[in-house]
C-alpha positions in Angstrom: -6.6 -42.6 13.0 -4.3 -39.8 14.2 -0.5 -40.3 13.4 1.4 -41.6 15.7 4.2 -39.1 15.6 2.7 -35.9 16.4 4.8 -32.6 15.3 4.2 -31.1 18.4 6.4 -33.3 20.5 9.1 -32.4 18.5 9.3 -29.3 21.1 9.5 -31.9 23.9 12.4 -33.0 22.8 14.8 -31.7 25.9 12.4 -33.4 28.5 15.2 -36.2 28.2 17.5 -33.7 30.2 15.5 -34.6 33.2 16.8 -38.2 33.5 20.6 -37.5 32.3 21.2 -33.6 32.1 24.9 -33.9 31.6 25.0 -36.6 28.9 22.1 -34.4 27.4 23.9 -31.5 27.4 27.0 -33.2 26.0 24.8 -34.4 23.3 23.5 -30.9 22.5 26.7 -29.2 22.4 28.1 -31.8 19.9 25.6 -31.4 18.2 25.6 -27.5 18.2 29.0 -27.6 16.9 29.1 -30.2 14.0 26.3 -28.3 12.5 28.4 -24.9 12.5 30.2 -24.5 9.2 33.4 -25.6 8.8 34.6 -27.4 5.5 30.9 -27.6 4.8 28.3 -24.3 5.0 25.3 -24.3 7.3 22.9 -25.0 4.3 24.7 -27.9 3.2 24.9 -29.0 6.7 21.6 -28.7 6.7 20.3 -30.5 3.0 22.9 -33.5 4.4 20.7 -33.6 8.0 17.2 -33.4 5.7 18.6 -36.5 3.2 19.9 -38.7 5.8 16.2 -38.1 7.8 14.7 -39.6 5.0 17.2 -42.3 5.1 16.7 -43.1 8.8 12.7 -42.5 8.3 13.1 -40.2 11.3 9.7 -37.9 10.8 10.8 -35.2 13.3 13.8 -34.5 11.6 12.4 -34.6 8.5 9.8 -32.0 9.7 12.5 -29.9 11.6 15.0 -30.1 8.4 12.2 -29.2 5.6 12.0 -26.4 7.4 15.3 -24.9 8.4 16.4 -26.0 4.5 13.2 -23.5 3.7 14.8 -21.5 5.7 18.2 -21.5 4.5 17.0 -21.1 1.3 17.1 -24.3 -0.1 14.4 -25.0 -3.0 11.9 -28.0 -3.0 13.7 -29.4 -6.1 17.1 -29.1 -4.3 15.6 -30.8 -1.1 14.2 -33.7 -3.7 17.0 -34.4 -5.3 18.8 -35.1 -2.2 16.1 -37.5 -0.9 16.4 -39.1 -4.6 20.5 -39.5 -3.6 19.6 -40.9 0.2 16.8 -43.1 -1.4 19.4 -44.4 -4.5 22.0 -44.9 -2.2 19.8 -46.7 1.0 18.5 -49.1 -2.4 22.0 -50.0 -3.5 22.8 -50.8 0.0 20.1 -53.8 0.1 20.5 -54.7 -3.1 24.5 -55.0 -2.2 23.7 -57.2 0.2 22.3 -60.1 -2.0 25.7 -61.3 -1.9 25.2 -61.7 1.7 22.5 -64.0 0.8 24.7 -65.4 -2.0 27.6 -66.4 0.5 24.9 -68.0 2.8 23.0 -70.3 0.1 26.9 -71.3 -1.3 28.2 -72.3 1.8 24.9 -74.7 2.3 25.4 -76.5 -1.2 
C-alpha cells in the first residue's frame, strides 16, 4: 500500500494561494522572517523546526527539515538528539496530565 503522504506534494504546497492569496502570502512572509536569524542562528532555527515536526508528526516538515538541517550542516546524531528532547518532552506532557485524570476520579468519590 502506497503512503498516504507522498513527498512530492510537498512542492504543492502554495496551490493554497489560489483560494486566499493575501492571507497566504501573509502567512509566507511571517514565516520567511521568524526563520531569519535573530537571537537564534538559521541552523538552530532550523534543528528547533525539525524537533517540533516530530512533535506534531507532520511528515512534510520532517522531510523538508531533515534536509535543510543536512544542509546546514547539522549531523544525524545532532538531528537525534533533538527528536530524543521533542519525544522526552511530548512524553512528560501526557504523563503530566494524569493529574487531569486524578482531579476527575477525586471529584467523583
Amino acid at each position: 500500500m502506497p503512503s498516504y503522504y507522498l513527498s512530492e506534494d510537498l512542492a504543492r504546497f502554495s496551490e493554497m494561494s489560489k483560494t486566499n492569496p493575501k492571507l497566504f502570502d501573509l502567512f509566507q512572509k511571517w514565516y520567511a522572517a521568524t526563520m531569519e536569524p535573530g537571537a537564534l542562528d538559521a541552523k538552530t532555527k532550523k534543528l528547533i523546526a525539525f524537533a517540533v515536526a516530530f512533535a506534531i508528526q507532520e511528515p512534510y516538515c520532517i522531510d523538508s527539515y531533515a534536509s535543510s538541517c543536512t544542509d546546514a550542516g547539522v549531523t544525524p546524531e545532532q538531528m537525534s538528539e533533538a527528536v530524543n528532547v521533542a519525544a522526552a518532552i511530548r512524553g512528560g506532557g501526557t504523563i503530566a496530565h494524569w493529574v487531569q485524570a486524578c482531579n476527575t476520579v477525586a471529584r467523583k468519590e
